[in-house]
Structures are given as structure tokens and as C-alpha cells.
VEXKOL-426331 format. One record per residue (C-alpha): residue number from 0; x, y, z. Coordinates in Angstrom, 3 decimals, always signed. Example, Ala and Ser with C-alpha at 12.3 -4.5 7.8 and 13.67 -1.06 7.14 Angstrom:
BEGIN
0,+12.300,-4.500,+7.800
1,+13.670,-1.060,+7.140
# end
This chain:
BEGIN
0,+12.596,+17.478,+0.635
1,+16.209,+16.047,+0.343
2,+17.426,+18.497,+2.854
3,+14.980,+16.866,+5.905
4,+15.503,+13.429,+4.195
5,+19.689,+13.544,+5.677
6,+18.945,+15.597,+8.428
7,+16.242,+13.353,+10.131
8,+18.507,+10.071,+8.654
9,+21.264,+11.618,+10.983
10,+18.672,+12.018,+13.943
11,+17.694,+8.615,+13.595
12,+20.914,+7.163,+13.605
13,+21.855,+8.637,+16.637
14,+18.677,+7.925,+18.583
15,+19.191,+4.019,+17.564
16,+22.620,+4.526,+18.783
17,+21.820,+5.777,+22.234
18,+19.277,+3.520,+22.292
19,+21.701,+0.616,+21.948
20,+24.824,+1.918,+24.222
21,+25.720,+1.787,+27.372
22,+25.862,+3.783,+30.389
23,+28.487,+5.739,+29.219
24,+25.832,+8.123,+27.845
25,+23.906,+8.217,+30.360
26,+24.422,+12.231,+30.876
27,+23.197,+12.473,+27.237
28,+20.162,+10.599,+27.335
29,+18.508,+12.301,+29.889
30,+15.073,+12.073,+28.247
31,+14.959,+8.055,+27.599
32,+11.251,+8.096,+26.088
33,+12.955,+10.858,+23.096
34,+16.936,+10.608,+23.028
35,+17.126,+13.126,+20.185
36,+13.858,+15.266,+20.414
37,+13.163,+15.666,+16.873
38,+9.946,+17.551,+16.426
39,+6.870,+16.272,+14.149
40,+7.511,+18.639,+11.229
41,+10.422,+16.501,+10.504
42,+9.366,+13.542,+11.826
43,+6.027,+13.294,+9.608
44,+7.535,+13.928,+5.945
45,+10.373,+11.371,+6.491
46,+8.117,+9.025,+7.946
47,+5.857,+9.243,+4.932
48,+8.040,+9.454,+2.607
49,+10.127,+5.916,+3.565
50,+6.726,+4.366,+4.077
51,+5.029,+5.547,+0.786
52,+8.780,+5.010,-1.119
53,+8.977,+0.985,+0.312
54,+4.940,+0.610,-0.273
55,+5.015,+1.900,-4.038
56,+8.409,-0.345,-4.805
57,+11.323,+0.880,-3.174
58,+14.503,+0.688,-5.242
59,+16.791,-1.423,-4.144
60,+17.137,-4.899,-6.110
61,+16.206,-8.126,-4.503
62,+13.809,-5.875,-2.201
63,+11.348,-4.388,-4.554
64,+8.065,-5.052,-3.217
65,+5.790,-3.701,-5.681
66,+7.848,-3.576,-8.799
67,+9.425,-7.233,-8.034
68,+6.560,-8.613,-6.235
69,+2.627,-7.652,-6.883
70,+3.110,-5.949,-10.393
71,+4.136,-9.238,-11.467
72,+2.051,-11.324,-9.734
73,-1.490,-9.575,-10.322
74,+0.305,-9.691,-14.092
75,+0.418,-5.931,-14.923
76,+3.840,-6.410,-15.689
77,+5.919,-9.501,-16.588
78,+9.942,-9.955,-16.628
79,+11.492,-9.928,-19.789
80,+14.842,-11.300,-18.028
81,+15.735,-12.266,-14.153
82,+12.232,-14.255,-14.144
83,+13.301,-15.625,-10.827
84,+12.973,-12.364,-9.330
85,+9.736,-12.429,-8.977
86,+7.716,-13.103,-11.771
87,+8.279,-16.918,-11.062
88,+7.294,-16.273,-7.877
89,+10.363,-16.910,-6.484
90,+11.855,-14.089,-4.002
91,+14.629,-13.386,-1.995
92,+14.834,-13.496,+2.156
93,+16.119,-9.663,+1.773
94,+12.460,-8.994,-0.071
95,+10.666,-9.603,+3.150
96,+13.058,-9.085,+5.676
97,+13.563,-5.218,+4.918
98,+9.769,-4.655,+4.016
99,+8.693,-5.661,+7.656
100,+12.047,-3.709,+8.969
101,+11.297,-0.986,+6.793
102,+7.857,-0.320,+7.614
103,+8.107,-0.738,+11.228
104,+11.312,+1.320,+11.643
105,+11.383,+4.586,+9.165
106,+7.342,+4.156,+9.276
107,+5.472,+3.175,+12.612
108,+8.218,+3.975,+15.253
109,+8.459,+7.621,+13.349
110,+4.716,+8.154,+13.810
111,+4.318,+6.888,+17.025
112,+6.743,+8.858,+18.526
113,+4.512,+12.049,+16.921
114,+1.450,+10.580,+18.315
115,+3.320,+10.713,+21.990
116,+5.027,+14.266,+21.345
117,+1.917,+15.502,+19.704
118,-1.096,+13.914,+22.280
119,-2.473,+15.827,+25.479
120,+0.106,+14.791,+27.645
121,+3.233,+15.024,+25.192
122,+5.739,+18.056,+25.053
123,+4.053,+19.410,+22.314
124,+0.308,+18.773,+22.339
125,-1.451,+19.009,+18.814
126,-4.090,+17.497,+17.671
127,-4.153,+17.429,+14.015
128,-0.293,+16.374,+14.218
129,-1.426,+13.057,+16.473
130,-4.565,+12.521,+14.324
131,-2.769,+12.407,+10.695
132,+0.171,+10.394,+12.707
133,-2.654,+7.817,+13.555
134,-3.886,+7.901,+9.804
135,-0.559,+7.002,+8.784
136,+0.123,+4.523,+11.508
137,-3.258,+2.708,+10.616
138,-2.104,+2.829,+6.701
139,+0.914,+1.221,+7.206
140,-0.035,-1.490,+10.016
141,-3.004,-2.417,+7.465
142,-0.432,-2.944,+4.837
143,+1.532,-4.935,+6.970
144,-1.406,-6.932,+8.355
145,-2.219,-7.738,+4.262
146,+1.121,-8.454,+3.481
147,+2.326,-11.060,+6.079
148,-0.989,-11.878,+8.255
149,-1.167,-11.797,+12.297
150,+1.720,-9.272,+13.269
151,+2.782,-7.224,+16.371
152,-0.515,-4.499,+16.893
153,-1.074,-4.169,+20.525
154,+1.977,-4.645,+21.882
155,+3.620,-3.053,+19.101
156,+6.011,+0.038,+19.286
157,+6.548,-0.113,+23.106
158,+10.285,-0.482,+23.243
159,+11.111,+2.945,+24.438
160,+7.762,+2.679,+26.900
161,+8.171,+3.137,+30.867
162,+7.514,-0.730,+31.051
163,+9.229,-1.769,+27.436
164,+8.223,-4.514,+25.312
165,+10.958,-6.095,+23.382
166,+9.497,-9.246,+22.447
167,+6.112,-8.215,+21.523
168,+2.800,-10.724,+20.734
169,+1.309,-10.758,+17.947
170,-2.042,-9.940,+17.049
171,-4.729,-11.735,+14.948
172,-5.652,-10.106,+11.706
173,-9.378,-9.914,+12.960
174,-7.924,-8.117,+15.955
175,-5.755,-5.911,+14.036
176,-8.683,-4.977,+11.757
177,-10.746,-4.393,+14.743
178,-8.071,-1.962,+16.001
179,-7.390,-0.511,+13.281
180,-11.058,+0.474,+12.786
181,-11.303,+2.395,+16.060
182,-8.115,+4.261,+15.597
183,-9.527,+5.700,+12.232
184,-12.263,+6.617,+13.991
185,-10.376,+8.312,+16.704
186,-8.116,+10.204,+14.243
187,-11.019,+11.356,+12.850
188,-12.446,+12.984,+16.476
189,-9.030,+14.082,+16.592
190,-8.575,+16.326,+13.466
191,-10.264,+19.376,+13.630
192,-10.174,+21.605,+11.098
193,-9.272,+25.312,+11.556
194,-7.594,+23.862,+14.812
195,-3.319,+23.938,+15.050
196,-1.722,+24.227,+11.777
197,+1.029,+21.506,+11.192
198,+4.019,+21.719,+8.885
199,+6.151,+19.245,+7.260
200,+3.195,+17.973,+5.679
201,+4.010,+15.990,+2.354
202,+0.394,+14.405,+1.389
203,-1.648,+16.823,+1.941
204,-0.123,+20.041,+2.526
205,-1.480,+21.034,+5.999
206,-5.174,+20.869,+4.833
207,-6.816,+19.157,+8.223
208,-9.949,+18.688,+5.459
209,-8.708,+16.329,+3.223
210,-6.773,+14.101,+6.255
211,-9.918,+13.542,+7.421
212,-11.265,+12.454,+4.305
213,-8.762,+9.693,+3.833
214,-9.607,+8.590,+7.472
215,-12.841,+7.821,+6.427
216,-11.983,+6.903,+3.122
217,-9.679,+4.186,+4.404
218,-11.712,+3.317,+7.085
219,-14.181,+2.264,+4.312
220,-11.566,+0.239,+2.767
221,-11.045,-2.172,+5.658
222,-14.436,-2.031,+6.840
223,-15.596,-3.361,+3.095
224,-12.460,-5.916,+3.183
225,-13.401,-7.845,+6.349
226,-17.160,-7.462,+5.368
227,-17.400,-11.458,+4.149
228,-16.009,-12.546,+7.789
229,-17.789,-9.738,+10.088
230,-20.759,-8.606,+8.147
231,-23.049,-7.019,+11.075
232,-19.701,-5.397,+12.279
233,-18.699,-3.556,+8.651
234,-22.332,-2.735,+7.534
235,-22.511,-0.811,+11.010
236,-19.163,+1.312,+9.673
237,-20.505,+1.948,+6.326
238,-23.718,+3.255,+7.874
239,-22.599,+5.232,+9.902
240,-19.448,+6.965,+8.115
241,-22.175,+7.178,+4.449
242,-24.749,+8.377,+6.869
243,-23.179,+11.369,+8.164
244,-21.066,+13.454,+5.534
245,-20.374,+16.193,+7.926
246,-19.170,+14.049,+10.565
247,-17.012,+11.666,+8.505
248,-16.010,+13.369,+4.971
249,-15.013,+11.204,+2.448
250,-13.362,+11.464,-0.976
251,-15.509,+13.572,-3.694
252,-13.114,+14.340,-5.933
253,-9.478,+13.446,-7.440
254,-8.042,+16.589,-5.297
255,-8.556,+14.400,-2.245
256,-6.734,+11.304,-3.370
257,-4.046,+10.309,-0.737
258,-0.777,+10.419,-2.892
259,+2.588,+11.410,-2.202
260,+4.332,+13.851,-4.749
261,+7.320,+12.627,-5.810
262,+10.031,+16.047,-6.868
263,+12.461,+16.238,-9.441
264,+14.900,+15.841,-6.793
265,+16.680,+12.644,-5.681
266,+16.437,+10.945,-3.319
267,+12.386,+12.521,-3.398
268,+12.235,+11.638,-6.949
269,+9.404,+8.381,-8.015
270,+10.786,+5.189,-7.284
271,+10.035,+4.075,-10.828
272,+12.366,+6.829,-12.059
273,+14.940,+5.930,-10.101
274,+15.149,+2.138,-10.867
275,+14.573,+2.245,-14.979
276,+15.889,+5.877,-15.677
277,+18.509,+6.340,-13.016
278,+19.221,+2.774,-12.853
279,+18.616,+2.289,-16.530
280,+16.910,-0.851,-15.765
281,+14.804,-2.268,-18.969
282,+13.784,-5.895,-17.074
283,+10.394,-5.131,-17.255
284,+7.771,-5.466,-20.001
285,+3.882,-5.030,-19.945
286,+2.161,-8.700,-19.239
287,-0.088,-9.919,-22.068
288,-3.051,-10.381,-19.218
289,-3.116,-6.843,-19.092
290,-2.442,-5.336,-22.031
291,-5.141,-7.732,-23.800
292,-8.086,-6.641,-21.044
293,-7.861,-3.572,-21.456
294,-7.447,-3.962,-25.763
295,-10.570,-5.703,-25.540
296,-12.279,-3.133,-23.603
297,-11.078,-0.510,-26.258
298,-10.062,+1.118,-23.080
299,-7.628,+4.551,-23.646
300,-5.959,+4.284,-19.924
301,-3.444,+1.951,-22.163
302,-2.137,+5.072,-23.646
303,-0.758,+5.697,-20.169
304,-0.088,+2.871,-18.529
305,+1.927,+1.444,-21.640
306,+3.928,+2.440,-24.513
307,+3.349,+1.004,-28.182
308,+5.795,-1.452,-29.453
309,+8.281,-0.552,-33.126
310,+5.055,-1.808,-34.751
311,+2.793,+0.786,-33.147
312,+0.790,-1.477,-30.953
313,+0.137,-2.876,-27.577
314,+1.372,-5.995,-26.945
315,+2.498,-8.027,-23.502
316,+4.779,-11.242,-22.463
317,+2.948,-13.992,-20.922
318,+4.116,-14.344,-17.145
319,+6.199,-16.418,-15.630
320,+8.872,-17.384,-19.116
321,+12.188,-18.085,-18.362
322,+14.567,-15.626,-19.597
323,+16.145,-17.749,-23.005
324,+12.068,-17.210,-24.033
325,+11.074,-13.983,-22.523
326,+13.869,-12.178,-24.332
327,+12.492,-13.359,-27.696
328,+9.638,-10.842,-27.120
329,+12.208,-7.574,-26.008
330,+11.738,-6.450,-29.500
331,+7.653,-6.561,-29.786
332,+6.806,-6.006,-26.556
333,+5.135,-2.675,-24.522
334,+7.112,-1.073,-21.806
335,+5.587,+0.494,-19.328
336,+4.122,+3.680,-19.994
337,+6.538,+6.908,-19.617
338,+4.141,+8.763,-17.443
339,+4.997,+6.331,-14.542
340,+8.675,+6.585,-14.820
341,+9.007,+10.735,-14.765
342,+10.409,+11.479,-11.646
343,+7.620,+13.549,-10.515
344,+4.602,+11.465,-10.927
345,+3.104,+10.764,-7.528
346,+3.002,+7.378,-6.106
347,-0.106,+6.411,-4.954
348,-2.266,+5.135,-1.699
349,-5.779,+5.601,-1.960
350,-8.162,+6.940,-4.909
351,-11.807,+8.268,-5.209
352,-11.879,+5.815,-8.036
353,-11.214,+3.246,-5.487
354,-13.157,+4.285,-3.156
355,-15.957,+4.542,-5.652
356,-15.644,+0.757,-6.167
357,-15.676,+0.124,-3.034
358,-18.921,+1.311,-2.211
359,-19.637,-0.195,-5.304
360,-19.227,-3.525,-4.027
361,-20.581,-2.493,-0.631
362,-23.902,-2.192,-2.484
363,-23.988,-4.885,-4.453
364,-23.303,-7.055,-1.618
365,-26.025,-5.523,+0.130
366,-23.791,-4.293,+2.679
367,-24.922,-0.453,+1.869
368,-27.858,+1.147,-0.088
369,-27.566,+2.796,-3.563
370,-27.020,+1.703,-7.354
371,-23.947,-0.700,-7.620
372,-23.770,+0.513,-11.161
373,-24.187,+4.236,-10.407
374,-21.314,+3.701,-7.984
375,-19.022,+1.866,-10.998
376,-19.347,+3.753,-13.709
377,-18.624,+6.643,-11.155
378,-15.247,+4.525,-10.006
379,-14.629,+4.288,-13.984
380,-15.046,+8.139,-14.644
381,-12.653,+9.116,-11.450
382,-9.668,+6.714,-12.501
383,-10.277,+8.163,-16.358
384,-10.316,+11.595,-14.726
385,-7.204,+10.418,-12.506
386,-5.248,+9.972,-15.893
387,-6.623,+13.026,-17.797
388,-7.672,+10.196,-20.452
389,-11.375,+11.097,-22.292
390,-13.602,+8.058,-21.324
391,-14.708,+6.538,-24.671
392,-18.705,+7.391,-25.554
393,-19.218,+3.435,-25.482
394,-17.743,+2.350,-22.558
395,-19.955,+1.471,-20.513
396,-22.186,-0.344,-22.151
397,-18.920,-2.189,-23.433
398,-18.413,-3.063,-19.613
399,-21.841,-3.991,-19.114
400,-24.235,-3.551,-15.730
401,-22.131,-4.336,-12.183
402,-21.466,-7.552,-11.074
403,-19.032,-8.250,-8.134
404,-16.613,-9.170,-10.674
405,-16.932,-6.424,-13.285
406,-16.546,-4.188,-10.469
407,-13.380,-6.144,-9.328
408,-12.055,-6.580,-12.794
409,-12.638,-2.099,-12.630
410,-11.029,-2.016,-9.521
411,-7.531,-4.072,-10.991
412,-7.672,-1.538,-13.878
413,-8.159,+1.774,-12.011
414,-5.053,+0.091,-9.262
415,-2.748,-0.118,-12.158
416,+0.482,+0.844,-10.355
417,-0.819,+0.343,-6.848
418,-0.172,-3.211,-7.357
419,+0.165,-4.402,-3.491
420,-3.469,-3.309,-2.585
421,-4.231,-5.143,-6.182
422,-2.895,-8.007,-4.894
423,-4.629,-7.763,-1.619
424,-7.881,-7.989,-3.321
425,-7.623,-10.365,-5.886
426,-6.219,-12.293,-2.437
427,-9.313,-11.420,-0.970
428,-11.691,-11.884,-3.857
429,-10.084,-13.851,-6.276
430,-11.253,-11.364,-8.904
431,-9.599,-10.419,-11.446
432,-9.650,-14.154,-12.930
433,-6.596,-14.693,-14.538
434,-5.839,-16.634,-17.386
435,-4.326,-19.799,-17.462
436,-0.963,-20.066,-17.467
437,+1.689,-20.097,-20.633
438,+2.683,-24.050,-20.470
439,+5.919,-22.394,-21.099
440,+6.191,-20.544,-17.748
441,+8.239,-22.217,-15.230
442,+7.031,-21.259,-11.411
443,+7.945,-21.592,-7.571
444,+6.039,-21.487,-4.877
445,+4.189,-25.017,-6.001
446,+2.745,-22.530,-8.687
447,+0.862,-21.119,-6.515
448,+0.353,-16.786,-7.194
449,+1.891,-16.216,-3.498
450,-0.740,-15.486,-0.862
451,+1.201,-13.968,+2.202
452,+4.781,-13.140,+2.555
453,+6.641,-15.052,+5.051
454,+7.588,-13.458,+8.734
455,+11.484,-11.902,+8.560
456,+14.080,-14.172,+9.904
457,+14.944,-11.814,+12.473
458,+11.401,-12.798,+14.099
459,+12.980,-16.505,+14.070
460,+15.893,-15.524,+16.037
461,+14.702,-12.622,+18.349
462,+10.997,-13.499,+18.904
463,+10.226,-16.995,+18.714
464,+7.827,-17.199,+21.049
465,+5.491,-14.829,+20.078
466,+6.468,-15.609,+16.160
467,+5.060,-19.135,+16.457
468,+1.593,-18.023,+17.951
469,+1.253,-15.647,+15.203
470,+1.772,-18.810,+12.939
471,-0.579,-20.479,+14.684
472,-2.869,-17.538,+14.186
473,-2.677,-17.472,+10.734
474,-3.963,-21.400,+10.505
475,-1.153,-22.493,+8.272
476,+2.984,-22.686,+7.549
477,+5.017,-19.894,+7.580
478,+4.996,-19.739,+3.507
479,+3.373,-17.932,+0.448
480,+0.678,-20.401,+0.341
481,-1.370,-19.766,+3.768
482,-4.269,-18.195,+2.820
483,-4.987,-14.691,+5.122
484,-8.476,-14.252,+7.190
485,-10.178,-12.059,+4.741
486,-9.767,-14.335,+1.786
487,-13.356,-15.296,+0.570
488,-12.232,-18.300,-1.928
# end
């Protein structure tokens, strides 16, 4: 994986290069739509890779979304020094400046250009290459819809375009949502299976199948997350995807979980490993609000997700303590559990157990048929499964019949680790309900858990225009306190 990693690096250096000169090079850019022609076997793995690597946490301090940013804030972890990265919910400019750059330029301009080389009219036409190119594209423009609110869709991604678009408009979330919708739908049309083989395939290893499966099975994530604001709209989705298993696959087992496996290998190594084993970074401890859900649960998934303290036992720091307190508890409290910071373990985007609690809210929403319960204790046994941990004999009736929030409160549990979309739904929901807060944290942000990131300065200074409808769009200020369209509280 390292070996494509540098060699597609190098590509894309050059091709921002000629992209940016003169007409000196003229002669050497004779294809201006694809300066450096690099093919979709290399394209898709480093495009995947950067995308998954910045989603899950990236590594880089003052930047780390998930490890400095929504494991903190939905309180699965809590800082046991530099509080004011993150945990206070204080951040950096660099934190969302190179997310949005990130994202949009190792992820969406990567798998756009395979949708191009790879569509009926590009130099290489095949169809399963453009179809898992517009699963990935969707992914990632949903994340950055979640993250920030309205953002470049439609315009999007048009720079190197016949007619380019350098200062494009942004989109509502509703219309991004929308969008996104149909393209899932598309990419499934699109993937056929025992149809061209493709290569360079890091998720899923080639298998046309299981890409279509997390099509579907995404497509049921956004379809259930804007179901509050456009009911008729997502309960038409649901139908017809659960009505038609043939048509639209979805997840049935762990096997079809959308992850990314990480290799012993640097740079392809988890980001987790890199940070507190490579970097030898100890700044993070388990968060009490965790640790004690989960204790009173009796649930085992704490074996993995923590380690036991000197005294043999699972214990958290409150959020949000400056450091001269939070240190006090380096000696009795958990650190996270080993099994996330091997560099092998996979980092994660989508899960049957999630999935499974989706539908489980679906139904109990009345947005789809079937047993709410059926469909949680199912979402229960998949993330158990997930973790090879045996599901204790009394579990479920220690959890109790579904509710919306006993399904959420699953749902934060079984997204241990894959803390952004976590945050995205207790955003949406405002399930899990946390506790109150230590009277000895100290916070930013008003105290407000931040709702949105704010939009990059380099949107302030090269897209003004267009930056200020998407403000507009979003109803509120420019800040982490704007609430996004799907939010239901």
C-alpha cells in the first residue's frame, strides 16, 4: 500500500503544478481535463485511504478530527492534559481548515476524476470503477455536509471542466441530501456484478457484491437521517430499497461492513497507532460517561474498548477538567483499549450493527414495518459479533424493550470509535443524554457541545460570495453553535 501511497502523492503534485503554471507547459499539458493520466487502480486506494485516514482521526496534532474533536465531545474519551485541544471544546483554525481541504482534495477531486475516466464517454469506460467512485464520493460529501452544513455539491469539482468553476455555490443541506440520495441510487444501477473487474480496491477487494451493499446500506443512513424534515420523501427510500433485496442488497452480515484495513506498514498503518504508539502520545484517557454506561449495563464490549486501571477496574475522567485536575486521575484512570491502537485494526465507516439500528429506529418511528426490538437486539448481537465479545445471557432484558432512545443510547455504544457519525446523531437526535457537567470543567464555545464546524478561512478569502449564501443557508453564524437542518431538538 505504501508503494501507491508516494507514487500517486508524486502524480498529484505534479498535476496541481501544471494546473497552476503557465504557458510555458503548454506542450506538456496537452490533455487539460487529465494533466497526468493516472489510471483508477491508483487513483481509488489513495483516494480512500486519505479520506478514510482524515475521517477516522488523521494524525497530525491540532488537526485531529476524530481523536481531538468527536471522541471527546460525544465523551468516549476525555483529555487527561492539553484540555484545550478539544475536550474544552476549544479547536484550532488548522482543525477545520485541512479537514474541508483534505476531503475535497486527496478525496472528492480523486474520485471524480475516476468517475470521468471510468463513465461511458471517458478513456477508460467501466462501470463498477465509476459506480464505487460515486459510493465514495457520496460518503465523503455526506460527511462533509454533517460536519460544516450547506457546502459546494452541484457546482462542486468543476475546476478542470470545459466551462470551469472556480468559485463554486453552495448547496443547501436538504439539497445535498437530495443529491446525494439519487447518486446512491445511480451507483447502485451502475455496479453490476460479474461485469469489469477493478483493481486497486482497498475496502472491498474487487467484490462488485458487497459495494453495492454499502450503497444501499448508506443510502439507508441518510434516508433515515433526514426522515424528521422529509418524512414522505425517506419512507419512499426505505420502501423501496427493504422491499426489493435483489435489487438493492444490503448488509447481512459483519463480512459486509465498509472498513478500511489498516497494514502493519506505515504510512497504511491505523491512525490510532500512529499517534499513541508511534507518537507515544498518552493525552488521552477513557471519559467517565462512558466507561460508567456501559459498567452499568454489565456490558463486556468494555474489555475492548478500554483497558483496566493498576487497580484492575474501569474507571473514566469527567470531561472537560483542566489539566492541573485531569492529571490527578493519570494514575486511576482507563486508557483506551489496545485493540484500537494495533496498527492493523481497521478503521471504520459503516456497520451491520449500525445499520441494524437504523432500521431499528426506522420502525419505531413508523417510517418502516417490522419489530423495533427485533431490529435492536439484532444491532446489539452484530456490534458484539463485530468485537468477537460473547453477549452476556442477560442482556437484553438488562437493556429493556426499544425506545428511540435505548436504540440511540445502542447506537453510541456499537459507534465507539466512529465518533464523527456519533456525533452526527446525537446532533441529530440529541440521544445519547449526557450527564451534566463536572462543575469543575472549564469550556469554550459558550459551553455549548459544538454543533457544526466553521467554513475554512480560505472560503473567506477566495469565495466570499458564495461562502456568505451558504451562511445564510445554514440560518445562523458561521460558529459551532448553528444548529444543522436535520437536527430534531
Amino acid at each position: 500500500m505504501k508503494s501507491y501511497k508516494i507514487l500517486v502523492s508524486l502524480f498529484v503534485a505534479i498535476g496541481l503544478s501544471v494546473g497552476s503554471c503557465t504557458d510555458d507547459f503548454d506542450e506538456m499539458n496537452t490533455d487539460p481535463n487529465n494533466p497526468t493520466s493516472i489510471s483508477p487502480q491508483y487513483l481509488l486506494p489513495y483516494a480512500i485511504e486519505k479520506s478514510v485516514d482524515r475521517y477516522w482521526g488523521g494524525n497530525a496534532r491540532f488537526e485531529r478530527l476524530n481523536l481531538d474533536g468527536s471522541m471527546l465531545w460525544i465523551q468516549y474519551l476525555a483529555r487527561n492534559i492539553y484540555s484545550n485541544e478539544g475536550d474544552n471544546y476549544g479547536i484550532t483554525p488548522t482543525f477545520y481548515n485541512n479537514t474541508w481541504k483534505s476531503f475535497f482534495n486527496d478525496g472528492l477531486v480523486n474520485f471524480q476524476s475516476i468517475i470521468k475516466q471510468a463513465g461511458p464517454e471517458g478513456k477508460t469506460p467501466n462501470a463498477n470503477y465509476e459506480g464505487a467512485a460515486i459510493v465514495m464520493r457520496s460518503w465523503v460529501f455526506s460527511v462533509l455536509t454533517d460536519l460544516y452544513g450547506a457546502i459546494p455539491y452541484s457546482q462542486a469539482l468543476k475546476g478542470t471542466d470545459g466551462t470551469p468553476i472556480y468559485v463554486p455555490e453552495y448547496d443547501s443541506m436538504e439539497q445535498v441530501y437530495a443529491g446525494l440520495l439519487n447518486d446512491l441510487k445511480v451507483a447502485n444501477e451502475k455496479l453490476t456484478v460479474g461485469g469489469p473487474a477493478i483493481s486497486g480496491d482497498i475496502l472491498y477487494e474487487g467484490n462488485i457484491l458487497k459495494w453495492k451493499k454499502f450503497a444501499n446500506s448508506l443510502r439507508l443512513r441518510l434516508a433515515n437521517r433526514q426522515a424528521a424534515k422529509k418524512p414522505a420523501e425517506s419512507k419512499a427510500i426505505m420502501t423501496e430499497i427493504l422491499s426489493d433485496a435483489a435489487k438493492f442488497p444490503i448488509f447481512t452480515s459483519n463480512d459486509d461492513n465498509a472498513i478500511l484495513k489498516n497494514t502493519a506498514t506505515r504510512p497504511s498503518n491505523n491512525e490510532w497507532h500512529e499517534v499513541m504508539v508511534m507518537g507515544s502520545r498518552t493525552d488521552w484517557s477513557m471519559s467517565k460517561t462512558f466507561v460508567d454506561k456501559l459498567s452499568s449495563l454489565g456490558d463486556t464490549r468494555l474489555s475492548v474498548f478500554a483497558n483496566k486501571n493498576g487497580a484492575g477496574n474501569y474507571e473514566g475522567i469527567p470531561n472537560g477538567l483542566p489539566d492541573a485536575i485531569a492529571t490527578t486521575y493519570l494514575s486511576s484512570a482507563s486508557t483506551l483499549g489496545s485493540y484500537f491502537t494495533q496498527a492493523t485494526t481497521p478503521s471504520v465507516i459503516m456497520t451491520l450493527s449500525e445499520l441494524q439500528l437504523i432500521l431499528a429506529e426506522a420502525a419505531i418511528d413508523g417510517d418502516i414495518s417490522g419489530d423495533a426490538n427485533a431490529y435492536m437486539q439484532a444491532g446489539i448481537k452484530a456490534s458484539f459479533d463485530q468485537y468477537k465479545v460473547e453477549l452476556p445471557a442477560q442482556y437484553y432484558a438488562t437493556v429493556g424493550a426499544a425506545t428511540k432512545e435505548k436504540i440511540l443510547d445502542q447506537k453510541w455504544i456499537a459507534l465507539f470509535g466512529n465518533a464523527v457519525e456519533s456525533w452526527t446523531e446525537y446532533r441529530r437526535t440529541g440521544f445519547p443524554v449526557l450527564p451534566l457537567k463536572d462543575p469543575r470543567a472549564v469550556f469554550e464555545n459558550e459551553g455549548v457541545l459544538p454543533t457544526r464546524l466553521p467554513y475554512p478561512t480560505t472560503e473567506y478569502s477566495l469565495n466570499k460570495t458564495s461562502l456568505d449564501k451558504g451562511i445564510s443557508l445554514n440560518g445562523g453564524a458561521d460558529n459551532m453553535r448553528t444548529k444543522l437542518w436535520w437536527a430534531e431538538k
